[in-house]
N, C-alpha and C positions, 0 to 999 in steps of 0.2 A: 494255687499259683498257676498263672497262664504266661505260657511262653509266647510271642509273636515275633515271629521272623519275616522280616520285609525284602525283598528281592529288590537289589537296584543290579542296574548296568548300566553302560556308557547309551546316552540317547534315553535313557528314562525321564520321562515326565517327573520333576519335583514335586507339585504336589499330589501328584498322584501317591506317591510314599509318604510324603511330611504332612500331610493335611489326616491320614488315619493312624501316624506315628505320634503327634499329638495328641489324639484322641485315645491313644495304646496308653500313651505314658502319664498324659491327667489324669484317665482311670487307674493307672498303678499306685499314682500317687495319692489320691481321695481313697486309696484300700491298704493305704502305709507300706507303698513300694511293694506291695505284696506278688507282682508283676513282672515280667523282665521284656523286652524291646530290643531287637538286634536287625541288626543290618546285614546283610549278607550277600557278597558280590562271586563272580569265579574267581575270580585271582585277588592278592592283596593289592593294597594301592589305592591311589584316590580314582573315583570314577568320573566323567564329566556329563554331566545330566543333559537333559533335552534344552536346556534354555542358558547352559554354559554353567551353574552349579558345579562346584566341585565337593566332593563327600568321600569321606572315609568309611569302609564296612567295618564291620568290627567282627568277622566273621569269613574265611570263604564258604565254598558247597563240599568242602573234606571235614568242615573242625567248628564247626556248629554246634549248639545245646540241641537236644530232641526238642522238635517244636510243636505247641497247640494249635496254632493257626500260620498257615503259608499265607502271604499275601503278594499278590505280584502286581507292580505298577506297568504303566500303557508307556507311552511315547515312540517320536520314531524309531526310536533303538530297535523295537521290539520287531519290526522289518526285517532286522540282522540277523536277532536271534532264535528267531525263528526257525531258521535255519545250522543252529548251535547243537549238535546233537548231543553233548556233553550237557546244556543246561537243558535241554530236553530230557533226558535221560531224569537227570537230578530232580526237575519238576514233577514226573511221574513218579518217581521215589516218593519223594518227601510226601505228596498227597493222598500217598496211600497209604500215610503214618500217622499223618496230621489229622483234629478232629476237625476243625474249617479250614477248606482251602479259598480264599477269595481272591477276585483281582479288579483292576482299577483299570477303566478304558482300555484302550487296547491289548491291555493284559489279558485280555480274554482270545485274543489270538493265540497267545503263547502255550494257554490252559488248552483251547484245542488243539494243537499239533501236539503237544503233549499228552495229551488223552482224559484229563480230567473233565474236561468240558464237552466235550463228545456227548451226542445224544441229548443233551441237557437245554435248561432254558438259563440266557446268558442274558446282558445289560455289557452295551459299549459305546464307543462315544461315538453322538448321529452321525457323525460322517464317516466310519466307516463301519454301518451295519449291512449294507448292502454288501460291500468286500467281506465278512465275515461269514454271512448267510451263505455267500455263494460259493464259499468252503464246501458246504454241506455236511450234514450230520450236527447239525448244531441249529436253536432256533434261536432267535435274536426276540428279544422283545422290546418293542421302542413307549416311547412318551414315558419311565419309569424309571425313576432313581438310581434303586439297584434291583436284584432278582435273586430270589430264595428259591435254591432246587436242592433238597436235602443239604449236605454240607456243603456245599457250591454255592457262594456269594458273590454276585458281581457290581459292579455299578458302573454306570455313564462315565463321562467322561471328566476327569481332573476333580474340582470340585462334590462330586456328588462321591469322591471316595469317603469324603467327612461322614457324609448322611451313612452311607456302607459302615462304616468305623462304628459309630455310635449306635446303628441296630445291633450290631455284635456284640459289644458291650452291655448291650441289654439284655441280650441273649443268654449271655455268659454271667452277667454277675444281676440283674433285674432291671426293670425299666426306672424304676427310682435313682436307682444309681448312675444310669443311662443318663437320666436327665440332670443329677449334680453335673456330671462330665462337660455335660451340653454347656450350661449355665458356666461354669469355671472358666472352660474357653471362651465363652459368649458369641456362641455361634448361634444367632438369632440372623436368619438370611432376610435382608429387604435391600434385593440391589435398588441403585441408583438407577435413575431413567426408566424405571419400569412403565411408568405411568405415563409416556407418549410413547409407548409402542404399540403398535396393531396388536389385536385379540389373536391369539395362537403363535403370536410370534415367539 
């Protein structure tokens, strides 16, 4: 059984949680619920996301299950909390319990002030790799999905948490199974408009 615990706050990016919450609970459910998926806020109550989303935790950071994997999503919240030493505190906890800690865009800000991501090679969303870099003690890597540094998983931004969500589940339960997952949700990516855009755009 894999526990995943998904961090939301107020100003969280939604898919940056709902798009590898998906990808948590199709794998549960192609493994006969074998799985569990929780949400987890500081306080009770509904939270209100980066794009006006309202969401219920089912969870705070006191009354949680032990969890396999930490996940923390990006958005402008993450600005805030940054500066939270309460979910900082919590974040270096749990990550040094958990067997993956990963995070989605800007959530990779939050893993470095919190100390997981320190030192390590990270994945964040392009437009703020430069602000993240010049943290310092952390390297950014660009043009790349997400970024595997031992149990440190990151990825780009919004979007590219799915592709993150779906190696871990590879990881954890085989790539065959990775790819039921895939196929279930039908996440086969071919945006629209690709094909009048400039090369490297």
């Amino acid at each position: 059984m894999t526990t995943y615990g998904l961090l939301i706050f107020d100003g969280a990016e939604e898919l940056d949680f709902a798009g590898p919450w998906e990808v948590f609970t199709a794998s549960s459910m192609l493994r006969d619920q074998a799985d569990t998926a929780v949400l987890i806020a500081e306080q009770p109550g509904a939270v209100r996301c980066n794009k006006g989303m309202r969401v219920l935790p089912d969870h705070t950071l006191e009354d949680h299950p032990a969890l396999d994997v930490l996940l923390v999503p990006g958005g402008n919240g993450t600005r805030r909390e940054v500066s939270n030493p309460v979910l900082m505190e919590w974040i270096r906890e749990t990550a040094a319990t958990t067997s993956w800690t990963t995070a989605v865009c800007t959530g990779a800000l939050l893993l470095h002030e919190a100390g997981p991501a320190r030192g390590r090679r990270v994945a964040t969303h392009c437009l703020f790799e430069d602000t993240l870099e010049a943290r310092g003690d952390i390297t950014v890597v660009r043009d790349t999905r997400y970024v595997v540094d031992g149990s440190l998983v990151t990825s780009q931004g919004v979007s590219a948490g799915i592709d993150m969500a779906l190696w871990l589940v590879g990881r954890l339960h085989g790539r065959d199974h990775a790819r039921a997952v895939r196929r279930y949700i039908q996440y086969e990516p071919a945006p629209p408009y690709l094909a009048d855009e400039p090369l490297g755009a």
